[in-house]
C-alpha positions in Angstrom: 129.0 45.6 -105.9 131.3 44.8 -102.9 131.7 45.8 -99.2 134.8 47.3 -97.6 135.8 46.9 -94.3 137.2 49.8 -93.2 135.3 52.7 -93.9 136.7 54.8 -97.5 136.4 57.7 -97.6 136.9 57.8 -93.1 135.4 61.3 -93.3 131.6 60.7 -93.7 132.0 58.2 -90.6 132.7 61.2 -88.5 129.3 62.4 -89.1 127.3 60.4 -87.1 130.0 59.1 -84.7 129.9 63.1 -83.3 126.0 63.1 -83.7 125.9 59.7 -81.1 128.7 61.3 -79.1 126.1 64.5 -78.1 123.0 62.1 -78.1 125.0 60.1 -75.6 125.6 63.0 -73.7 122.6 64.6 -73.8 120.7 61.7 -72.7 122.2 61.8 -69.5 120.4 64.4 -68.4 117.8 64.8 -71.4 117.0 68.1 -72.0 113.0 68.7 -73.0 112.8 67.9 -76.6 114.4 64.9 -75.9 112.1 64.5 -73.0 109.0 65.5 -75.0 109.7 63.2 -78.2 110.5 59.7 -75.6 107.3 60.7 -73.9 105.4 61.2 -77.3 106.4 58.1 -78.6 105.1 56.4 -75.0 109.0 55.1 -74.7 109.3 54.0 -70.7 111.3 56.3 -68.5 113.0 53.2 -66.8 114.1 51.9 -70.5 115.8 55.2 -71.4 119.7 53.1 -69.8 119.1 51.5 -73.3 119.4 54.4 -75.3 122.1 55.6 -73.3 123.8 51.8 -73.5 122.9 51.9 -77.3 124.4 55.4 -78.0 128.0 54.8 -76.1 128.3 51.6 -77.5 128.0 52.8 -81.2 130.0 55.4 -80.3 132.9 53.1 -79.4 131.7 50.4 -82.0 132.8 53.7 -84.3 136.0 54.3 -83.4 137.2 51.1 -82.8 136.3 50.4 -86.5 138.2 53.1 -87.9 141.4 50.6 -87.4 139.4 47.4 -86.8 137.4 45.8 -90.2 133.7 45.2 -90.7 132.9 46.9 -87.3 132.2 50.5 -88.0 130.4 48.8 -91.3 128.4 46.5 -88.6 127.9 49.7 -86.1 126.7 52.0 -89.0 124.6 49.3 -89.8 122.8 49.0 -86.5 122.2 52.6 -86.1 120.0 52.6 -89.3 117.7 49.9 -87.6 117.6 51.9 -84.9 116.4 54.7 -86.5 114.4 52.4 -88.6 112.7 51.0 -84.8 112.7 54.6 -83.8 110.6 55.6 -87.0 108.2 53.3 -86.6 107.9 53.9 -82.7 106.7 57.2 -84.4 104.3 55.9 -86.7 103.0 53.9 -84.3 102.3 56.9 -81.9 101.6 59.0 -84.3 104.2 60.9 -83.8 104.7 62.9 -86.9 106.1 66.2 -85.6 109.5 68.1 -86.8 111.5 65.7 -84.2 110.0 62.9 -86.4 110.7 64.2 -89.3 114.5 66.2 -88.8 115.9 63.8 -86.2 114.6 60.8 -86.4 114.3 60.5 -90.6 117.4 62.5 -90.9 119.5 60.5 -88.7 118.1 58.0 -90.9 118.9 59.1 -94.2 122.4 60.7 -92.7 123.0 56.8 -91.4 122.0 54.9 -94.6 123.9 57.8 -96.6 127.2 57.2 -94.9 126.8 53.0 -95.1 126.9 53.8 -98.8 129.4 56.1 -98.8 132.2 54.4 -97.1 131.1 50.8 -97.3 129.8 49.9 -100.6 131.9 49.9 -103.6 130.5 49.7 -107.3 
């Protein structure tokens, strides 16, 4: 098993670099899902800059990797621990609801689904 650089097949990177592009934008003014899952998992309201920080710079950690290598393998990378911190932040609070389980598992899955897709050769 080996690692490529650049992302082959380009395609599946897409995915979650138009998913962080609307999660980005949405958290700027968070509408009430959002609102209701960063409450439920007790996340402070003066921390949610990270998430906005985090989003826009995986965002651009995405693109710049499409010509660049190892970063959009190193960005897809650091969005599955976040969804891995973001899963447990659930656990922890008991948060098991449909946002647990579509966005916050799916992103997962979606996130550790492309790092194999694109990045890992057999």
């Amino acid at each position: 098993m080996t690692l490529s650089e650049l992302p082959s097949p380009v395609w599946p990177v897409l995915i979650p670099l138009g998913v962080q592009v609307g999660d980005a934008a949405m958290m700027l003014r968070p509408p009430g899902f959002v609102v209701d899952c960063l409450d439920g998992v007790r996340f402070p309201r003066d921390w949610w800059w990270v998430l906005i920080t985090f989003k826009a710079a995986s965002v651009a950690g995405l693109v710049v990797g499409l010509r660049v290598p190892g970063v959009a393998m190193t960005t897809t990378a650091a969005i599955v621990v976040y969804f891995l911190a973001a899963a447990a932040s659930h656990i922890r609070a008991r948060a098991l609801d449909s946002a647990f389980r579509v966005n916050c598992l799916g992103m997962l899955l979606l996130s550790l689904a492309v790092l194999m897709v694109s990045f890992v050769r057999l």
